[in-house]
C-alpha positions in Angstrom: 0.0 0.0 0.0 3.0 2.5 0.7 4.1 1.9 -2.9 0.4 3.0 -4.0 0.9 5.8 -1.9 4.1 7.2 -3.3 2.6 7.3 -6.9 -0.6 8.8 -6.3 1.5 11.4 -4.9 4.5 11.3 -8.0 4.3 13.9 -10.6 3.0 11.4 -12.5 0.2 12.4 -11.5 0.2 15.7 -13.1 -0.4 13.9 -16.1 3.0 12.4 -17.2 3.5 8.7 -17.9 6.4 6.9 -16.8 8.3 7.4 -20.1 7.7 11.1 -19.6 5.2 11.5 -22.6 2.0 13.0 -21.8 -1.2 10.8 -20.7 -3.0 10.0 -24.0 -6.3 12.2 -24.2 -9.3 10.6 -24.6 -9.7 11.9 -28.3 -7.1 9.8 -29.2 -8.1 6.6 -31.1 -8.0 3.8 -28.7 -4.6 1.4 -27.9 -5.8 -1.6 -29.8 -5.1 -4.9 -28.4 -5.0 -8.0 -29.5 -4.6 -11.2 -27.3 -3.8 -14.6 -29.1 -5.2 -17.8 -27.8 -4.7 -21.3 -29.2 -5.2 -25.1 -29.0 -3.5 -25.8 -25.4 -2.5 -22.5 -24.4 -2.3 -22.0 -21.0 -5.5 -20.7 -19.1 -3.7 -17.5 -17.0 -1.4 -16.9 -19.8 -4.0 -14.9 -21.6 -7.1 -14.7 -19.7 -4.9 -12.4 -16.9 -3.5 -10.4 -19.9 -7.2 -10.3 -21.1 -8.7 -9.3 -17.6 -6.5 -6.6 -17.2 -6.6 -4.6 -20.1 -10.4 -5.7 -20.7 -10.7 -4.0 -17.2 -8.5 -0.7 -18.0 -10.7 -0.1 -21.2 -14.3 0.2 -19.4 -12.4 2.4 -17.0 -10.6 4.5 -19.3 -12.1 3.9 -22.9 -8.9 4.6 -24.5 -8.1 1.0 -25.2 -9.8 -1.9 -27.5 -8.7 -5.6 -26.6 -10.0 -8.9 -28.0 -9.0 -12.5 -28.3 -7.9 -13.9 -31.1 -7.4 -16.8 -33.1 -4.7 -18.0 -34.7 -6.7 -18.2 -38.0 -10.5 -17.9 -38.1 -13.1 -17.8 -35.5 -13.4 -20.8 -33.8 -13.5 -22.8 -30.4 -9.8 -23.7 -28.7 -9.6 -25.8 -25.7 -7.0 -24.5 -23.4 -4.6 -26.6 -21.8 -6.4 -27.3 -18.3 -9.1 -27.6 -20.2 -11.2 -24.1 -20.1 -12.7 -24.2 -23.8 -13.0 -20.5 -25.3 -15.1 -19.4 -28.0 -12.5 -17.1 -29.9 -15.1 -15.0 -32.3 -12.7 -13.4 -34.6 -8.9 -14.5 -36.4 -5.7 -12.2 -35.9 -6.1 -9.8 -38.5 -2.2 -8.0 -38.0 -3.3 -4.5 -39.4 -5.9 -4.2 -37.1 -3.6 -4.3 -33.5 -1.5 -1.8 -32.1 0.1 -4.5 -29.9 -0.2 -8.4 -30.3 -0.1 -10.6 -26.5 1.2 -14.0 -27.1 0.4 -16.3 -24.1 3.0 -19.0 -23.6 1.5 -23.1 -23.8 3.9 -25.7 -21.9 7.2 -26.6 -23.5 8.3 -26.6 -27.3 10.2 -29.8 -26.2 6.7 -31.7 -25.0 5.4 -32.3 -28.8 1.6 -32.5 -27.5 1.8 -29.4 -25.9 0.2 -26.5 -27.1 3.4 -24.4 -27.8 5.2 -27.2 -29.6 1.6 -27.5 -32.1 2.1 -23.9 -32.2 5.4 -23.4 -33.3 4.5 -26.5 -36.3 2.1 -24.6 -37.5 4.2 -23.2 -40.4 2.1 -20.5 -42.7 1.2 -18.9 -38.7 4.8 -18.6 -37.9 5.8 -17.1 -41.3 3.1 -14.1 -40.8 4.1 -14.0 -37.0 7.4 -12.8 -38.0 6.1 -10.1 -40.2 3.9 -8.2 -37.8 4.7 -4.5 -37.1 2.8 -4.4 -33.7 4.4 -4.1 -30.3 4.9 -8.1 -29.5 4.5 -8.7 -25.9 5.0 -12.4 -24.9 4.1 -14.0 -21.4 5.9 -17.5 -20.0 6.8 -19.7 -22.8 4.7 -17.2 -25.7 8.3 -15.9 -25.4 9.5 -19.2 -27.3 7.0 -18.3 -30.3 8.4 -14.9 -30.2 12.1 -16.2 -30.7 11.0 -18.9 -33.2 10.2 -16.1 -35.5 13.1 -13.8 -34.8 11.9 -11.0 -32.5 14.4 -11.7 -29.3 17.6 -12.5 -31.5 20.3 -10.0 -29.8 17.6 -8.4 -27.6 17.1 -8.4 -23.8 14.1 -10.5 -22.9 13.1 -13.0 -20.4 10.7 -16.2 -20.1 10.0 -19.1 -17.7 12.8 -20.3 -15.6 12.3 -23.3 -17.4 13.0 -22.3 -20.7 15.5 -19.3 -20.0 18.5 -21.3 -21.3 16.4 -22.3 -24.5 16.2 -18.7 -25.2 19.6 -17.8 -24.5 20.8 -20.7 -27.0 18.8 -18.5 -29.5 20.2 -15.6 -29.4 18.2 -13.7 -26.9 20.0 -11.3 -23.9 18.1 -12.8 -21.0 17.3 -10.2 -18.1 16.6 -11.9 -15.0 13.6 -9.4 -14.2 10.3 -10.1 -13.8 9.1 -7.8 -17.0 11.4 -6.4 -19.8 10.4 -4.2 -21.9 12.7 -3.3 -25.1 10.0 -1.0 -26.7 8.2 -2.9 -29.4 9.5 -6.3 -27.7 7.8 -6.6 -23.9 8.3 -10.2 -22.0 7.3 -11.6 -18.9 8.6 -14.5 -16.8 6.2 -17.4 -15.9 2.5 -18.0 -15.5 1.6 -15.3 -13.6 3.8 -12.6 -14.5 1.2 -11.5 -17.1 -0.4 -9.6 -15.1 2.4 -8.0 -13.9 3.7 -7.2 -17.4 -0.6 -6.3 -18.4 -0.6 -3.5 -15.9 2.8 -2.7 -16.9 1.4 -2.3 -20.4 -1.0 -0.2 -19.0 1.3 2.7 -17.0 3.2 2.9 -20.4 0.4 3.6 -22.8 -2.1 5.2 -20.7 -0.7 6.5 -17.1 0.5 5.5 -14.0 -2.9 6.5 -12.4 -5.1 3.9 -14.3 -2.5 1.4 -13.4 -2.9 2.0 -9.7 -6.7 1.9 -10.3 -6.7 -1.7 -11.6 -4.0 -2.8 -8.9 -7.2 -1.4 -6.2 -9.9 -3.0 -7.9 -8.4 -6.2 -8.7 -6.7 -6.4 -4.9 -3.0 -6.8 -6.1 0.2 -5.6 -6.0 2.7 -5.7 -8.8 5.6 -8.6 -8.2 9.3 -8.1 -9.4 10.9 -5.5 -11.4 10.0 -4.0 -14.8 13.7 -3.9 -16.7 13.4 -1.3 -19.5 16.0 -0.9 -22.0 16.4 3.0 -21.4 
C-alpha cells in the first residue's frame, strides 16, 4: 500500500507517464489490443492479460482488446481444459500491440506451444507483424522462433531461460522487460504483472494504480526497461 501511496502522490500524476510523454487524451483513437489464444494455451497466460486490459478499457475507454485466433473464429480448448469461443482470427493491421500467451514446453510435442510453433504459414506471418509483440511465459519461445528476441534483452519461464539464450536472446533476470516494441514476462503469472505494466506505459500511472485497487494486487518483481 505504501508503494500506492508514493505514486498517487508522483508527478506522474500531473499527467506524465512513466516514459515522460504525456497521458494520451481521450480523443485519441484507442490502444488496440489483441490477445492470441490457441489449442493448449495456458489458461492464465492470456485470460490475466485479457482481464486486465479488458478492465483498463471500461475504466478509461482509450483502449480496444480482444482475443484472437490464430486463423479464423473458432473454439480452442485450453490446456487445463477451459474451452473458449474465440469470435474473430488475428487480423495484424488491425492491432497496435499483439499478446502471445506461452503453452507448456516446445520440447513436449503434445503441448500446445510445440503445435504452435508447427504450425508453419502462422509462424511465417508472426514474423512479419509491425505491432508491439509482448510475450508472457513460454509465448516468449514463439516470439524467438520467428526472430523478434535474437540479440535483444528478454526474459521467459525459468524453465525455458537457457532455450532462449541458445537462440540468441539477452536474457534479463527481471520479472518484466520491456525493449519498446518487444515486452516479456517470466512465468505463468507474470502476465499480469507485465498487463498493468502495459498499462502505465500507454495510458498513465494513475489507471495502473486503479486496476491494482480493484483487482486487490500488488505488482511482483521488477520491470527492466531498455532506457
Amino acid at each position: 500500500m505504501e508503494r500506492r501511496t508514493f505514486l498517487r502522490a508522483s508527478a506522474l500524476s500531473a499527467g506524465v507517464m512513466a516514459t515522460g510523454a504525456p497521458i494520451a487524451s481521450a480523443s485519441q483513437s484507442p490502444l488496440r489490443v489483441q490477445v492470441l489464444v490457441y489449442e493448449g494455451a495456458e489458461e492464465l497466460d492470456f485470460v490475466a492479460p485479457f482481464d486486465v486490459l479488458s478492465m483498463a478499457g471500461h475504466m478509461s475507454d482509450r483502449i480496444r482488446t480482444s482475443l484472437v485466433s490464430t486463423g479464423r473464429p473458432t473454439t480452442i480448448t485450453a490446456s487445463k481444459g477451459m474451452r473458449i469461443d474465440v469470435p474473430r482470427g488475428w487480423s495484424p493491421q488491425d492491432a497496435d500491440v499483439l499478446v502471445v500467451p506461452g503453452g507448456g514446453f516446445a520440447n513436449q510435442p503434445a503441448s500446445g506451444l510445440a503445435r504452435l510453433l508447427a504450425d508453419k504459414a502462422f509462424m511465417r506471418r508472426l514474423a512479419d507483424v509491425k505491432a508491439v509483440m509482448v510475450g508472457v511465459c513460454t509465448g516468449v519461445m514463439a516470439l524467438s522462433a520467428a526472430g523478434f528476441t535474437r540479440g535483444r534483452p528478454a526474459t521467459t519461464h525459468a524453465g525455458a531461460k537457457a532455450d532462449l539464450a541458445a537462440q540468441g536472446a539477452t536474457v534479463i533476470n527481471a520479472r518484466v522487460v520491456d525493449d519498446g516494441n518487444l515486452v516479456t514476462c517470466g512465468g505463468i503469472t507474470s502476465g499480469l504483472d507485465a498487463a498493468i505494466w502495459l498499462v502505465e506505459r500507454y495510458l498513465g500511472v494513475q489507471l495502473a494504480n486503479r486496476i491494482e485497487t480493484v483487482m486487490e494486487y500488488e505488482r511482483r518483481g521488477t520491470v527492466w526497461r531498455n532506457t
